[in-house]
N, C-alpha and C positions, 0 to 999 in steps of 0.2 A: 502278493500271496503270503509273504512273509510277515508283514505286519498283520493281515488277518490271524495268521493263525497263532501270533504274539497274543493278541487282543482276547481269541478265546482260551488261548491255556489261562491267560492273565484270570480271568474271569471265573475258569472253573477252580484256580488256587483260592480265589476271594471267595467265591462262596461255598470251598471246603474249611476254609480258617475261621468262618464266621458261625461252622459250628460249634454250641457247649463242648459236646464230648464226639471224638470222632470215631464211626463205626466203619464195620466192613460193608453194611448198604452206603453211607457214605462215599465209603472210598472207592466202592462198583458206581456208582453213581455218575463221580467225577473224571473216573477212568473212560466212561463212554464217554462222556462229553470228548475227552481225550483224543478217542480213539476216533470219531467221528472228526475231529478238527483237522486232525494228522492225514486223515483219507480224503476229506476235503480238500485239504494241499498238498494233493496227488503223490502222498508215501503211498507204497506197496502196504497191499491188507496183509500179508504175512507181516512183514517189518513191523505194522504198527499193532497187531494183534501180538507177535511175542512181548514187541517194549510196552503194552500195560498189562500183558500178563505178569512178565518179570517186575514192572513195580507191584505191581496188588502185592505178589509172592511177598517180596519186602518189606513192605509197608504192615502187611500183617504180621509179621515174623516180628518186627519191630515193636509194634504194640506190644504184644505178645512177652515179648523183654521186658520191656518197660516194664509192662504190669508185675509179671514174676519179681524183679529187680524192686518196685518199691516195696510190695510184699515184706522182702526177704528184710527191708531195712526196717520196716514198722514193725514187725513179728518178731 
């Protein structure tokens, strides 16, 4: 059970990295894949429904710096 669902997070990180630029359909994208792998290997739908909510939440916020942060240094 464990190595399958090694195999699919492994997989949905690969072909989140092998995108140019990474977006928030992206990162919706790879969070289902996520969250379907997690329920797969019989996590609770709430549990895994919070833990990719709380990443997206993240991961955007993240960007989101990023972006402002290079801004602030080119301007």
């Amino acid at each position: 059970m464990f190595e399958n669902l090694s195999d699919r997070l492994d997989r949905s990180f690969k072909l989140l990295k092998g995108q140019g630029t990474i977006t928030e359909i992206n990162v919706a994208e790879t969070l289902k894949d996520i969250r379907r792998a997690l329920l797969d290997a019989d996590v609770n739908f709430k549990i895994a429904k919070k833990f990719t909510d709380d990443v997206k939440g993240k991961s955007i916020g993240a960007a989101c710096f990023n972006c402002c942060k290079t801004r602030a240094i080119d301007g």
